[in-house]
Every structure is written in C-alpha cells, then in structure tokens.
C-alpha positions as CSV (number, residue, x, y, z in Angstrom):
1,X,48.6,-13.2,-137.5
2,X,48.4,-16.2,-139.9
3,X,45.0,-18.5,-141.2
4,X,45.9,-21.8,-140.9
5,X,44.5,-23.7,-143.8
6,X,46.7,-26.8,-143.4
7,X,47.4,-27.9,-139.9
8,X,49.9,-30.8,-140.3
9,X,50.9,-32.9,-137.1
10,X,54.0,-30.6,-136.5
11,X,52.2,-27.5,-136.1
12,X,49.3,-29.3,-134.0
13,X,52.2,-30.6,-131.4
14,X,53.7,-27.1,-131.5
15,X,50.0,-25.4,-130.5
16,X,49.3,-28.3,-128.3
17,X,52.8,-26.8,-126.0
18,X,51.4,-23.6,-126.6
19,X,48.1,-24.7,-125.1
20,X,49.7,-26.8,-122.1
21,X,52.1,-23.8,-121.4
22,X,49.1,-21.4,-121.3
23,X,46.7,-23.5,-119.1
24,X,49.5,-24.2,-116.7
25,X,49.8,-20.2,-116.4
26,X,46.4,-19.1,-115.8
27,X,44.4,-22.3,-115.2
28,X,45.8,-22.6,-111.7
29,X,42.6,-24.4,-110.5
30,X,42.8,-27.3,-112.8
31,X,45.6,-30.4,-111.3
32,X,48.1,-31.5,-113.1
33,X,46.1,-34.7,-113.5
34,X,43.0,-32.5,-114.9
35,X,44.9,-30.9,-117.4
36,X,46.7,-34.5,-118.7
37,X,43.4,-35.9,-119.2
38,X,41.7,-32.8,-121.2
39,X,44.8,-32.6,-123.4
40,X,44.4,-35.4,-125.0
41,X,41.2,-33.6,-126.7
42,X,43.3,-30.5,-127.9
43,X,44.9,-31.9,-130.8
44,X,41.3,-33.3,-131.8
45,X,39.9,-29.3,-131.0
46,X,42.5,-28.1,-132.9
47,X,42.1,-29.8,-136.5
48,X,38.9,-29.2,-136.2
49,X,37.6,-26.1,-135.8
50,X,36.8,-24.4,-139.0
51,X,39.2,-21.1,-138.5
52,X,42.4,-21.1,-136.5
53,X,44.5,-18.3,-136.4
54,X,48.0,-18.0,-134.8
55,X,50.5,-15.6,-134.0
56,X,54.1,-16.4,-134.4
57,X,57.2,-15.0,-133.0
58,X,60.8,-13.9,-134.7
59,X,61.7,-17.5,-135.4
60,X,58.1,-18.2,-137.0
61,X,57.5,-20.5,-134.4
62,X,53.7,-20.1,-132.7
63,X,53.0,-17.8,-129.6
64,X,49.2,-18.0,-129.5
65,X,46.4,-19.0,-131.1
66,X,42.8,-18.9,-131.4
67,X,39.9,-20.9,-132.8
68,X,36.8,-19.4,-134.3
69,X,33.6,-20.9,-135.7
70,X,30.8,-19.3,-137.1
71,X,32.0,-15.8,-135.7
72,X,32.4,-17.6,-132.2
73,X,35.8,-17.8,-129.9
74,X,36.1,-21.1,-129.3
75,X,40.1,-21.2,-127.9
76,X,42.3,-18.3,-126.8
77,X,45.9,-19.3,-126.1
C-alpha cells in the first residue's frame, strides 16, 4: 500500500478505470447512464481528498484504492 502525495493526471485516469471497473461490479443498481454522469466527479474526489492510499499489482499499476479524511473512509475501490 502506497500514500499518494502527488496525484498527477495519469495516475487519476488510471484510478478513475479502477473506480468505473469497481462500480460496474458491485453497483449493479446504478444504469449505465447513472454511473457516466457521477464519473465525471471522480477525478475531482480524487485530487481532493486529503489521504489516498492505493494498492498496486506486480506491474505497479493500481488495483484499489481508498480515500480517507480526518480518520473517515470516504472511497473504497
């Protein structure tokens, strides 16, 4: 598990197909439409809430992440 101090536009697009892949898994309520329109507040989330952390796989690409603020889950993907 990694702290992500620096969250450049690469790694946000990366977590943002983590996110969509997630959702799409266990969201199975949500339309396709619904989860168009909330994505385009994930990158937003992302950058800024004050600690992510992310897991990454053998090919250091990310697997999962979470957001935390003020010892509060925000995101768990």
């Amino acid at each position: 598990m990694i702290e992500i101090k620096e969250r450049n536009n690469k790694l946000i697009e990366q977590l943002l197909d983590v996110w969509e892949k997630s959702v799409k898994e266990t969201h199975l309520f949500l339309s396709n439409e619904e989860i168009k329109n909330i994505k385009q507040y994930v990158p937003f989330a992302l950058k800024s809430v004050p600690n992510l952390i992310i897991e990454t796989d053998e090919n250091n690409l990310p697997v999962a992440f979470m957001g935390i603020d003020n010892e509060k889950l925000e995101c768990c993907f």
